[in-house]
Each structure stands twice: as structure tokens, then as C-alpha cells.
C-alpha positions as CSV (number, residue, x, y, z in Angstrom):
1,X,12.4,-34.7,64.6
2,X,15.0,-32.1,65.2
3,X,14.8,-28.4,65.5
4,X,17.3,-28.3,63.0
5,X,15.2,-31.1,60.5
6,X,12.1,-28.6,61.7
7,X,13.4,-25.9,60.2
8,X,14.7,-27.4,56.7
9,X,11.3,-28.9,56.5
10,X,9.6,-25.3,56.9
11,X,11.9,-23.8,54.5
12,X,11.6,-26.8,52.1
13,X,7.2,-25.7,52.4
14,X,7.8,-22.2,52.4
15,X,9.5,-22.1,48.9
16,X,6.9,-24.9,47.2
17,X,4.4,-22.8,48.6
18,X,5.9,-19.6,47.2
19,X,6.8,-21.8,43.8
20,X,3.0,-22.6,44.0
21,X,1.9,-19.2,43.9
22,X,4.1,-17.9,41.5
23,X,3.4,-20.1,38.7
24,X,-0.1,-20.7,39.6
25,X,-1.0,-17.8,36.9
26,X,1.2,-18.9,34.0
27,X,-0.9,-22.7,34.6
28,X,-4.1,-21.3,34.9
29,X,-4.1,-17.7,33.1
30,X,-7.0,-15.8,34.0
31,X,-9.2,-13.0,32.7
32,X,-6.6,-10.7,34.1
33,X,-4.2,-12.6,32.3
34,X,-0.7,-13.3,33.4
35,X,3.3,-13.0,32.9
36,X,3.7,-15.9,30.4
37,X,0.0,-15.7,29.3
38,X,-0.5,-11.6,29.0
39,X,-4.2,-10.9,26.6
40,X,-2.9,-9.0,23.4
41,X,-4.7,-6.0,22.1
42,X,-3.6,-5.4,18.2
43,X,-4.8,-1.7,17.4
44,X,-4.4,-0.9,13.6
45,X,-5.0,2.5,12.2
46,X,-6.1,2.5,8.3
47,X,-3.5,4.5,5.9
48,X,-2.2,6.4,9.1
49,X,1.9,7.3,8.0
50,X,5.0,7.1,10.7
51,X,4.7,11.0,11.4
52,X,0.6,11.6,12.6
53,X,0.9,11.2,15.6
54,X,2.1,13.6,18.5
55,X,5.0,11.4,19.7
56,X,6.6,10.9,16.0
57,X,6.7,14.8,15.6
58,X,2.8,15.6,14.3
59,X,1.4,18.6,15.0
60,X,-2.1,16.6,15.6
61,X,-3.2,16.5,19.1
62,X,-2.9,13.0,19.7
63,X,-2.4,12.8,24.1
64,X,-3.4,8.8,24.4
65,X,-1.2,7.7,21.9
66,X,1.6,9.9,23.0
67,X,0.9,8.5,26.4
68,X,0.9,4.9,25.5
69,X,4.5,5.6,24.1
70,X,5.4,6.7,27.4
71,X,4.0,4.0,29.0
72,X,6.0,1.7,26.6
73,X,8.1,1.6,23.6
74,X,8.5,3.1,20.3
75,X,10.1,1.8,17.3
76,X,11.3,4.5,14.5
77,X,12.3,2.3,11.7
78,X,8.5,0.0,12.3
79,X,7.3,-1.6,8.8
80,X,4.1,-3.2,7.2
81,X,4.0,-6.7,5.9
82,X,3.1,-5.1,2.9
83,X,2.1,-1.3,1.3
84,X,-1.2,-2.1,0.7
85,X,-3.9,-3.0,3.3
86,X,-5.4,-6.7,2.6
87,X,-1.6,-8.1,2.1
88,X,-1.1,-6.4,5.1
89,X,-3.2,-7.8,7.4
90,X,-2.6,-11.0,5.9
91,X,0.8,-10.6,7.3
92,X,0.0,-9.3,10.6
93,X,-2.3,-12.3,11.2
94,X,0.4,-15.3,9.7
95,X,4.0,-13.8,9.9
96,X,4.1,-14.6,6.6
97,X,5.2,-12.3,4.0
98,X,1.4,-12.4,2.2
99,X,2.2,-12.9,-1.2
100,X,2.9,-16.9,0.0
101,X,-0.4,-16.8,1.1
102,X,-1.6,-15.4,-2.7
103,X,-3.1,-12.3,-0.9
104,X,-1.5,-10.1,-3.5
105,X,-3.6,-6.5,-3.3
106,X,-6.9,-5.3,-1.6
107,X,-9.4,-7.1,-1.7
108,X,-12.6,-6.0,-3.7
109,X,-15.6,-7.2,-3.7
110,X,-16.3,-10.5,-5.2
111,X,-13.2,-11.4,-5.9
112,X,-11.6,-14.7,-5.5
113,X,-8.4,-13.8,-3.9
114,X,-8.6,-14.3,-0.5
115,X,-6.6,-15.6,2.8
116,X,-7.1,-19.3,2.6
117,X,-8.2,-21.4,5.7
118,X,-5.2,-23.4,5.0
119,X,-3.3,-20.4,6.4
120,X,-2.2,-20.4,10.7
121,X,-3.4,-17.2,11.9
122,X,-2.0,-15.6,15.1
123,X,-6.0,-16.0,16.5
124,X,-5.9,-19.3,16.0
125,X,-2.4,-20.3,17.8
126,X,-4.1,-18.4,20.8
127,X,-7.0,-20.3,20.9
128,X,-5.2,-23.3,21.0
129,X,-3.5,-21.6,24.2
130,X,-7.3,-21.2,25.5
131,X,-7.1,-17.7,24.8
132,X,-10.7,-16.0,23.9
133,X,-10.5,-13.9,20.8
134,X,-12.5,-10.9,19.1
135,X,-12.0,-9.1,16.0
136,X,-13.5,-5.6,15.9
137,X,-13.3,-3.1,12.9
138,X,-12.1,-3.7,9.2
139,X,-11.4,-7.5,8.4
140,X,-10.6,-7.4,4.2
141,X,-8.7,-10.2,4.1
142,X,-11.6,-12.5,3.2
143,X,-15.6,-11.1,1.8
144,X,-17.8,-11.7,4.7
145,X,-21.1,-12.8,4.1
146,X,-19.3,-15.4,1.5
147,X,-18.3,-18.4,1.2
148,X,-15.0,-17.5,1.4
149,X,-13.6,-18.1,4.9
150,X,-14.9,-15.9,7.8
151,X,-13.3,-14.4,10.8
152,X,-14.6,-17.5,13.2
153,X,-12.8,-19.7,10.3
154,X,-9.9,-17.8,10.9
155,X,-10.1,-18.0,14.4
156,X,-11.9,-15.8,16.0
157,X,-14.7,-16.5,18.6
158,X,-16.7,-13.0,18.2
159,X,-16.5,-10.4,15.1
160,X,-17.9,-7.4,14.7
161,X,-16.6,-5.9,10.8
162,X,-16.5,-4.6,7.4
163,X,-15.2,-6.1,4.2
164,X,-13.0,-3.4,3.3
165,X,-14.0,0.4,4.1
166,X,-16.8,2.2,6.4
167,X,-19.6,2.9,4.2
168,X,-21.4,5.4,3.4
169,X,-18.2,7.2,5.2
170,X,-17.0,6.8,9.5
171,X,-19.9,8.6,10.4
172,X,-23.1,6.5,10.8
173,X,-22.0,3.6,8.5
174,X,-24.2,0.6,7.7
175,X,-22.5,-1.8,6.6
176,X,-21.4,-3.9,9.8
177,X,-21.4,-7.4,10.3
178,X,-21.3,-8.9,13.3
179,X,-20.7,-12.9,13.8
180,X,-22.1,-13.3,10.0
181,X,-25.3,-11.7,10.8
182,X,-25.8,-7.7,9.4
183,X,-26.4,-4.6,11.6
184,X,-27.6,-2.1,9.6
185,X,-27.1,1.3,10.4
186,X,-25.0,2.2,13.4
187,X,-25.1,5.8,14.6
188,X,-21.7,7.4,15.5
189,X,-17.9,7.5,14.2
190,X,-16.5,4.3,13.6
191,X,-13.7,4.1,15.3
192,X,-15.9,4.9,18.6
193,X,-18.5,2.4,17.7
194,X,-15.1,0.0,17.0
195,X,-14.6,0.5,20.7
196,X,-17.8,0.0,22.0
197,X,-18.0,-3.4,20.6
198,X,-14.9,-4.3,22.1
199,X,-14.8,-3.3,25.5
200,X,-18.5,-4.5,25.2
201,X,-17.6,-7.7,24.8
202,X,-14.5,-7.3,27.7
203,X,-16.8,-6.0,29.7
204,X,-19.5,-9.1,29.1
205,X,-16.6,-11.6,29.9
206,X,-16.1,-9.7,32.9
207,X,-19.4,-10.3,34.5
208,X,-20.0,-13.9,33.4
209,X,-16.6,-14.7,34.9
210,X,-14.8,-15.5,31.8
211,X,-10.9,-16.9,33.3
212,X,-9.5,-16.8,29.7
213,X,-6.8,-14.3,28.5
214,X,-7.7,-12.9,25.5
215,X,-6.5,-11.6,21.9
216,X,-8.3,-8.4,20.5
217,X,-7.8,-7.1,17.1
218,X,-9.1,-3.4,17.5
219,X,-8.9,-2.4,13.5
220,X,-9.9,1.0,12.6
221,X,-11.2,2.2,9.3
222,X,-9.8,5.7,9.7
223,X,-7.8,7.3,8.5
224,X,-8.5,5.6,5.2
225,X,-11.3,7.3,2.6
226,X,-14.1,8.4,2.2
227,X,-13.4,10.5,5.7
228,X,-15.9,11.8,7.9
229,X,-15.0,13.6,11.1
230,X,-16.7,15.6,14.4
231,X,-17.0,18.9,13.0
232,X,-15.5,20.7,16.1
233,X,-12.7,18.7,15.8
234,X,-12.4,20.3,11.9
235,X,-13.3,23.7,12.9
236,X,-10.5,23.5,15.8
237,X,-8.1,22.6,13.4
238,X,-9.0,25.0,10.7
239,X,-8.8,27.7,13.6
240,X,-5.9,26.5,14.9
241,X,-3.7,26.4,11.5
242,X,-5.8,28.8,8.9
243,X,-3.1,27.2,6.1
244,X,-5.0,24.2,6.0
245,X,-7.8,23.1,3.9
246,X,-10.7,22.0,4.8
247,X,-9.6,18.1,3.2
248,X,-6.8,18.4,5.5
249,X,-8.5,19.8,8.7
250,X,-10.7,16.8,8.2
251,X,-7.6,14.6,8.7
252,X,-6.3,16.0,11.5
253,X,-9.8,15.8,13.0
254,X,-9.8,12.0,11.8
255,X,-6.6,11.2,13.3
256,X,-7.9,13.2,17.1
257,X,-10.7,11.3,16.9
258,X,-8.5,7.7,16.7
259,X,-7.0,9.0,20.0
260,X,-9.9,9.5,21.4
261,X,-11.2,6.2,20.5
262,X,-7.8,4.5,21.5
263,X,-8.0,6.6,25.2
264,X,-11.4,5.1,25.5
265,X,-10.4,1.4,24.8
266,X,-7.1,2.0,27.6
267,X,-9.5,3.7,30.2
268,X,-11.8,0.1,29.6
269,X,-9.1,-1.6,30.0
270,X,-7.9,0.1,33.6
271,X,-11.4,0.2,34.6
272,X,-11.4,-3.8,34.3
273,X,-8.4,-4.1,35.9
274,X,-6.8,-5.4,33.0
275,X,-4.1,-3.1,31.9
276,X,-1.0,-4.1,33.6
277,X,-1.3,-8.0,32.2
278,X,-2.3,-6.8,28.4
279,X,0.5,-6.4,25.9
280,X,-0.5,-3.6,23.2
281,X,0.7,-3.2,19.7
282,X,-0.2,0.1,18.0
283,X,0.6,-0.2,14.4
284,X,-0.6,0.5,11.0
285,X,-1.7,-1.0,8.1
286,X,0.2,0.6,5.5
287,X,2.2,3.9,4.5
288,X,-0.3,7.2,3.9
289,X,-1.1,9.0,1.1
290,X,-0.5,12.8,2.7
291,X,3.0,14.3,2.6
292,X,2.7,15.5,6.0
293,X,2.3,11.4,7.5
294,X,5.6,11.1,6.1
295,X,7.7,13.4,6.7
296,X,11.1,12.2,5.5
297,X,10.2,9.5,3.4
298,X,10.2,8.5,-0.5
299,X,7.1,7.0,-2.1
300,X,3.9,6.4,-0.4
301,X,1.3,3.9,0.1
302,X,1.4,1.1,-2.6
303,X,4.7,1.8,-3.1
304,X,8.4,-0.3,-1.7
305,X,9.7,3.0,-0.9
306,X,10.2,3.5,2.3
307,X,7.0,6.1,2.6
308,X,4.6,3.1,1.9
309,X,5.6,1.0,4.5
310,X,7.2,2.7,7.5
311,X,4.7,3.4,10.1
312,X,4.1,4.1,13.8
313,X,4.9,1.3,16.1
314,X,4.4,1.4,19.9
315,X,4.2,-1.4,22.2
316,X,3.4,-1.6,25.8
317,X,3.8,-4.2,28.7
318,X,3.6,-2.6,32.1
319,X,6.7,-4.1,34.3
320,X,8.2,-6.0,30.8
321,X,8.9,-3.2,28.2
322,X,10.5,-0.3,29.7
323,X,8.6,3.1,29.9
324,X,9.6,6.2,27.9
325,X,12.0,3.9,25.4
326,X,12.7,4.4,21.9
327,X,14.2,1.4,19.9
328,X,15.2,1.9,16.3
329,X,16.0,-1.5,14.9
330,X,14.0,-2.4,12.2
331,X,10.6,-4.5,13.0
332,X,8.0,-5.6,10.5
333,X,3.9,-6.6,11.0
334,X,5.3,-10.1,10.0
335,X,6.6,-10.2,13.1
336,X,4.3,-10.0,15.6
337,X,2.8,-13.9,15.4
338,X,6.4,-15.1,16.2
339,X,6.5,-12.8,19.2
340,X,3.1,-13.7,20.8
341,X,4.2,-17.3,20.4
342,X,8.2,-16.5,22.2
343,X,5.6,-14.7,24.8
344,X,3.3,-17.6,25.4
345,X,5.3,-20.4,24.5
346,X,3.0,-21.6,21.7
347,X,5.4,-23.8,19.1
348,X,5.6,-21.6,15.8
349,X,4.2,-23.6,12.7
350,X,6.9,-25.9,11.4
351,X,5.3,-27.1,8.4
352,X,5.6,-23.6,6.6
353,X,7.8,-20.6,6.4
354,X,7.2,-17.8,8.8
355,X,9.2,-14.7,7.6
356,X,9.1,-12.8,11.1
357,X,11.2,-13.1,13.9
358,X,10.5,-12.7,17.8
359,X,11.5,-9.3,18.6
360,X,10.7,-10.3,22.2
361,X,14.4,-9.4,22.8
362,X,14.2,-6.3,21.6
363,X,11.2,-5.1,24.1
364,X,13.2,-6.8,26.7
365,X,16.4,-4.6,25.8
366,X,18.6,-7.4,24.5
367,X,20.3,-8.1,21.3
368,X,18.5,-9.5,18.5
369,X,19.7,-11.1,15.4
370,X,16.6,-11.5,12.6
371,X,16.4,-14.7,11.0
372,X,15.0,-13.6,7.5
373,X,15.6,-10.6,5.9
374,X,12.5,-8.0,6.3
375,X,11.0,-8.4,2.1
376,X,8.0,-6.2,0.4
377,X,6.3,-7.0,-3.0
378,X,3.6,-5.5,-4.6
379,X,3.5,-6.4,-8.5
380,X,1.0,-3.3,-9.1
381,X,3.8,0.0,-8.4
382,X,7.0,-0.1,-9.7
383,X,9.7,-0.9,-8.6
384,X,8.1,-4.0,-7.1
385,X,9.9,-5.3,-4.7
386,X,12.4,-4.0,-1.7
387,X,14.6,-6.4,0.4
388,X,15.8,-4.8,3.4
389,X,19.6,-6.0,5.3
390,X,20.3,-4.0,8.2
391,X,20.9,-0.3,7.2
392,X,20.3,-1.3,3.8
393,X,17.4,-1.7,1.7
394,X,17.9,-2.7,-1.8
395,X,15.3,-2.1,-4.4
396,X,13.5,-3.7,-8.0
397,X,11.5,-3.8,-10.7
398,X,8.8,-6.0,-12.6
399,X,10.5,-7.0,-15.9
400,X,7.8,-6.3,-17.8
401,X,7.3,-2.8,-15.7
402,X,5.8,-1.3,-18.8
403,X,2.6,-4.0,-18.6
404,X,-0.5,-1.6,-18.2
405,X,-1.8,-2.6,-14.6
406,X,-5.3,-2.4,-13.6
407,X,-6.3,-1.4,-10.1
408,X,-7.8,-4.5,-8.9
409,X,-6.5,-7.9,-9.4
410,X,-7.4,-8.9,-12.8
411,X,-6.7,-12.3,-15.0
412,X,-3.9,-10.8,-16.7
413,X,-2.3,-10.0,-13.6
414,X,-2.0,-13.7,-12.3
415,X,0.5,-15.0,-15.3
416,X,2.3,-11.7,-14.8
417,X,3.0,-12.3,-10.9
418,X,4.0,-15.8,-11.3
419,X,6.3,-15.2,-14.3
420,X,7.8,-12.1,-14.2
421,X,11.3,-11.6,-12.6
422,X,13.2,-8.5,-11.1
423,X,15.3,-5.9,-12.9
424,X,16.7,-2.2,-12.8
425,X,17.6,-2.7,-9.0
426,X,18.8,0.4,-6.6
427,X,20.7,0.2,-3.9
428,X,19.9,2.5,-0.8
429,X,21.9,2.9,2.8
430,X,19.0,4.1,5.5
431,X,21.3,5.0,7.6
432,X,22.6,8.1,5.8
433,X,19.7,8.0,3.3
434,X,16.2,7.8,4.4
435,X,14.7,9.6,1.6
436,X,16.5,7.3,-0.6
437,X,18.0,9.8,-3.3
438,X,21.6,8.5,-3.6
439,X,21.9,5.3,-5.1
440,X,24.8,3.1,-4.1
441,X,24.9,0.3,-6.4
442,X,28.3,1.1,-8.2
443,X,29.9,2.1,-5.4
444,X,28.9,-0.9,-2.9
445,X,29.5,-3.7,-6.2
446,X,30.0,-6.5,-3.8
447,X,27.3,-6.0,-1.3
448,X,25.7,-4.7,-4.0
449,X,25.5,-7.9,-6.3
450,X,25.0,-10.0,-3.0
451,X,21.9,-8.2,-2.0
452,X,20.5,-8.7,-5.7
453,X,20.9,-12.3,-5.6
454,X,19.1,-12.6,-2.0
455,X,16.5,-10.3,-3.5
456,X,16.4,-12.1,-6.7
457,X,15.7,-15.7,-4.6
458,X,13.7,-14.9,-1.8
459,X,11.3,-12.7,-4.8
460,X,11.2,-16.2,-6.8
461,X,10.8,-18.1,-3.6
462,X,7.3,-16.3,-2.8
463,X,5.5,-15.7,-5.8
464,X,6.3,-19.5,-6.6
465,X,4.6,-20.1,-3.1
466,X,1.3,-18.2,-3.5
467,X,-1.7,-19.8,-4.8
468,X,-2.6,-18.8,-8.8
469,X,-6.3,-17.4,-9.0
470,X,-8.4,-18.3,-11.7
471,X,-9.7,-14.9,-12.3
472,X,-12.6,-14.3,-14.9
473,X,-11.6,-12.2,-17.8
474,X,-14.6,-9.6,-17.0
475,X,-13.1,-8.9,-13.9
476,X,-11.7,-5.2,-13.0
477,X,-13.8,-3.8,-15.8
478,X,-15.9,-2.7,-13.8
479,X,-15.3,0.4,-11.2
480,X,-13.8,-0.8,-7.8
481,X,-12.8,1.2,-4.8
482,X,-10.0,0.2,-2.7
């Protein structure tokens, strides 16, 4: 053989052994995980609005979220799947806008609604990628302890949950379940004990040698009701800014404590060496209820306005998502399932509708078109439904808007949904108009009539989708919490 023929033949090795290497981690993954095969921590807040933490303009001390939002990027104009927390999650875990699914409000106990097992959650895509996945914190999309579908139905190998909230309060609750089986009483904050469990269970695949990425939902019950926080953290705050209450103080000390709990989780994940391969979404689960987590915004939780389902969204991807960046395109919780499958390569079901789009280009800087339009309904807060084009968002009622509506899901509700069609719509240009005061519909007739129709369809489209619940007439009479 030639020196020459030597030489090709050495360069011809080099580069399959280089090729070998380089996609030996996208075959294989790895408890570190990988480039095409990252783990995917989902962190959820509980009622927490667009403006409570440091980095959206909060006066809350809130240094590890601000700091994950440097280390990644944050979207302004981020949404919920829905403004109310079990058609939320519903939509965070399908990319389905959840009414399809018939998850049409919180879920109390009891009830029938629930997310069906017929449903493709986001947990169990990954698992068919041989990804390992825990849920840890507030589930509420089915009852657990039922015979209603439970998390490992849903997909997930390990749970540790609550039905709906933290009871008796965050501190010291007692209602936990963990793989079907109930704790009992847990002492500490819920959000900590949230992160124990999961970096726990990191930290147990760690030493058995576990080579799987992973998906972990991290869902925290605060800052949602009945709210129970350190008491330093309260006194600080109520020293700190003598105008507020002691309700309010209790907030801000709920929302601290959150960063605390999230700075915990990050520092597990650096200490396992599994930070720079981990893709985190910080979101949450609906608008809030407090004027100052919204700064800006009309309506609140439960409501299409945009105050009940804009909320913080921060992403981060070491050496993928570009630290310190600030996107303001409009993303939605529906979303997020399309983008872990552009991520991973898993093939998006095709046997259903999925109403989010990857915004993988978007974290990666490019241009991004959506495929469907980004669409809210909740039948029980007029106006009902919000369909939302770009800059602008147009808006509608229930016709029969005047229908006393009960606070849970109740049998006359069910008819209602599937009948009732949209009036008295409003039409709203974000752009110039977050608060929404100045209605454009006169002005803009064409766009204005082309939005309604689009509304009008894709309204119909859904509710004629979602399963009907036979719902016993005693139901809702009784007292329910959400």
C-alpha cells in the first residue's frame, strides 16, 4: 500500500471513529442524557401570575428563578392551555387544547370528569424513547386512589402526589400519595418535600446506575390556597414593605419559598452532573388571582382575558438556548409535547389533533410559523372563549351567558357545553393593547369577521370532540373547593 493509500485510509478511520463518538450518545442516551436525547424537567407553579417573579419585574426576592432566566430564555407573551388548573395540565401533558380531551374545569373530588387513558401524554411518548419518568407534586387531572386512571396509567414510572391541593395547607400536609400507596403526614413545606422526592429518586438512579434520560414533572402546590409559609420569610416581608398585609406577606413568603425549593432541585441537578444535558421549562398553571401577579393584564384566573392565562415562561438548555435572552412570540403549555418530540425525534400522534406547535425554532433563534391558532375555553366565566392570531386576540361569549353556573361541573353544565355557541365577540390588538380596553371590532370589519369565523369553528370543533359526562343530578350541591 502506498503512503499516499496510508494516509486516506487513516483519515477514512479517524473520521468513523470521530463519527462513532459523536453519535454514540444520541444511540445510547445515558443518565446524563444527551444532545438529541436531553432529560426534561417540567417545573409548574400553582396560580403563580406573569409578574411574581424577580426577572418579570416583582418586587419578590426570587434569585434561582432570576438566575435560571439568565441561564436561558424568557418568553413575555407565555400562555396556559387553559385558565384553570386541571384543563391545564391536561394540556401541558397532550398538546391538546383540553376541552377535546373533556377535561373541562378542576377536578373535584369524585367526579367523573377525568383525563381519559385513551389520551397520549408527553410521559408516555418518552417512555417509548426509554426515557425513565417521575411525577412529583399536584397531579388533578385524574382522583388517585380511584379507579380512574392513575399517574403510572398515564405514564409515569414513579409518583409521589395530591389530587388537587396540599391539605391541611403547604405546611405539614397529609395527604400524599405515593405510587398508589398513602403517606400520611409529611413534615415540612410542600414545595421542599416536592423536591426531596425528586432529586431522591435522581439521586437513587444515580447509584444503581440507571443509563436512561429522564422526564420529571416537578408540580408545586403553591402558590395556590389555603397558603402556609416560613414565618421569617412573612416577618421579612412585612418588615421589608409595612404596606402589606399579613395575606399578602404570606405570598410573597410563598412565592421565596418556590425559589428556594426550585434552587434546591438545580443545585441536585449540578451536584449529579446532570445540568448541562437537562432541558427546563418553568411555567405555570394558570393566571393568579392577586393584582400584583399581573401587573398589566385584564381578567384573572378563570377568565380568557389575558390576566388568566399569561404566565412566566423560562426555558433553559445549556449550549442550545442562548443565555440572558428574551423572546416575545407567543407560546402556549399546549406546546411543549410537540417540542420534546422535534427535540427527541419521537413521531407526534397522527391519529388525533395536537393544537401546539414545536417552538424548538424559537429557542434555537429561528423563525417560526405556528400551525394552529393558540385557542382558550372555559364555559364557566364569561366571555368563554379567546382565539388568539398573532398580535391579535379576539374574544366571545356563551350564548346562553345568563345560565346560572355552578362552581364545579354539574349535569346541567354538560348539555350547555356541548350546545351552546359563541356570541357578543370583542376584538383586541396586543400589540398596542395588553390591558385589552379598546375594542377594535368596527374598525378592523374584515379581519374582524375573519377571526369570528375561525373562532366560531375551531370553538365548535372542540366541544364536539370532548367526551359528554353523565353527571348525577346531586352533584355540585354539595360544598367543593377548587
Amino acid at each position: 500500500m502506498t503512503s499516499a493509500s496510508m494516509n486516506r485510509v487513516s483519515k477514512r478511520t479517524a473520521f468513523i471513529l470521530l463519527t462513532a463518538l459523536w453519535i454514540a450518545p444520541a444511540v445510547h442516551g445515558g443518565s446524563k442524557g444527551s444532545a438529541s436525547r436531553p432529560n426534561f424537567l417540567l417545573i409548574l407553579l400553582d396560580d403563580s401570575g406573569w409578574t411574581d417573579f424577580g426577572c418579570y419585574g416583582s418586587r419578590i426576592d426570587t434569585p434561582n428563578i432570576d438566575r435560571l432566566a439568565k441561564q436561558g430564555m424568557r418568553f413575555t407573551d407565555c400562555h396556559s392551555a387553559a385558565p384553570n388548573c386541571s384543563p391545564s395540565r391536561a394540556g401541558l401533558l397532550t398538546g391538546r387544547t383540553p376541552s377535546r380531551s373533556g377535561v373541562y374545569s378542576y377536578l373535584p373530588p369524585e367526579h367523573v370528569m377525568h383525563l381519559p387513558a385513551s389520551e397520549i401524554t408527553v410521559a408516555e411518548i418518552l417512555k417509548k424513547q426509554g426515557y425513565a419518568t417521575g411525577h412529583f407534586g399536584k397531579w388533578h387531572v385524574t382522583n388517585l386512589d380511584s379507579d380512574q386512571p392513575q399517574p403510572k396509567d398515564h405514564g409515569f414510572d414513579y409518583s409521589l402526589g395530591t389530587d388537587n391541593n396540599a391539605s391541611p395547607s403547604h405546611k405539614d400536609p397529609v395527604n400524599f400519595i405515593r405510587n398508589g400507596t398513602a403517606v400520611g403526614r409529611m413534615a415540612g413545606y410542600s414545595c421542599q418535600l416536592v423536591v426531596d422526592e425528586t432529586s431522591g429518586w435522581l439521586r437513587q438512579r444515580e447509584r444503581i446506575g440507571d443509563q436512561q434520560p429522564w422526564l420529571s414533572c416537578v408540580w408545586f402546590h403553591e402558590p395556590h390556597t389555603p397558603i402556609a409559609s416560613p414565618p421569617e420569610l412573612i416577618e421579612k416581608y412585612r418588615k421589608k414593605f409595612p404596606s402589606l398585609n399579613r395575606k399578602q406577606a404570606a405570598y410573597y413568603a410563598n412565592i421565596e419559598n418556590v425559589d428556594r425549593a426550585v434552587g434546591r432541585l438545580l443545585e441536585s441537578l449540578s451536584k449529579l452532573g446532570e445540568s448541562e444535558n437537562t432541558f427546563v421549562f418553568l411555567t405555570s398553571d394558570n393566571g393568579p388571582l392577586n393584582e400584583f401577579s399581573k401587573v398589566g393584564l385584564r381578567g384573572k384566573k378563570s377568565h380568557v382575558w389575558e390576566g388568566g392565562h399569561r404566565v412566566p415562561g423560562i426555558f433553559r438548555w445549556p449550549g442550545k438556548i442562548k443565555a440572558g435572552s428574551t423572546n416575545t412570540a407567543p407560546i402556549g403549555g399546549v406546546d411543549f409535547l410537540p417540542t420534546v418530540c422535534a427535540i427527541t425525534g419521537a413521531p407526534l400522534p397522527d391519529d388525533r389533533v395536537i393544537d401546539g406547535t414545536s417552538i424548538l425554532p424559537l429557542l434555537r433563534g429561528q423563525s417560526f410559523k405556528r400551525e394552529r391558532p393558540l385557542f382558550w375555553f372555559f364555559y364557566r366565566v364569561e366571555p368563554a372563549a379567546a382565539l388568539r392570531v398573532g398580535d391579535w386576540v379576539i374574544v366571545a361569549h356563551m350564548d346562553d351567558n345568563k345560565r346560572k353556573k355552578t362552581h364545579p361541573l354539574t349535569a346541567p353544565d354538560m348539555p350547555a357545553i356541548k350546545r351552546d355557541g359563541l356570541t357578543g365577540f370583542e376584538l383586541y390588538n396586543l400589540n398596542r393593547d395588553l390591558k385589552q380596553t379598546s375594542e377594535l371590532g368596527a374598525i378592523e370589519a374584515e379581519r374582524f369577521n375573519r377571526l369570528k369565523k375561525r373562532l366560531i369553528a375551531y370553538h365548535r370543533e372542540v366541544v364536539e370532540q370532548g367526551p359528554y359526562w353523565e353527571i348525577p343530578e346531586s352533584y355540585g350541591k354539595q360544598k367543593t373547593r377548587k
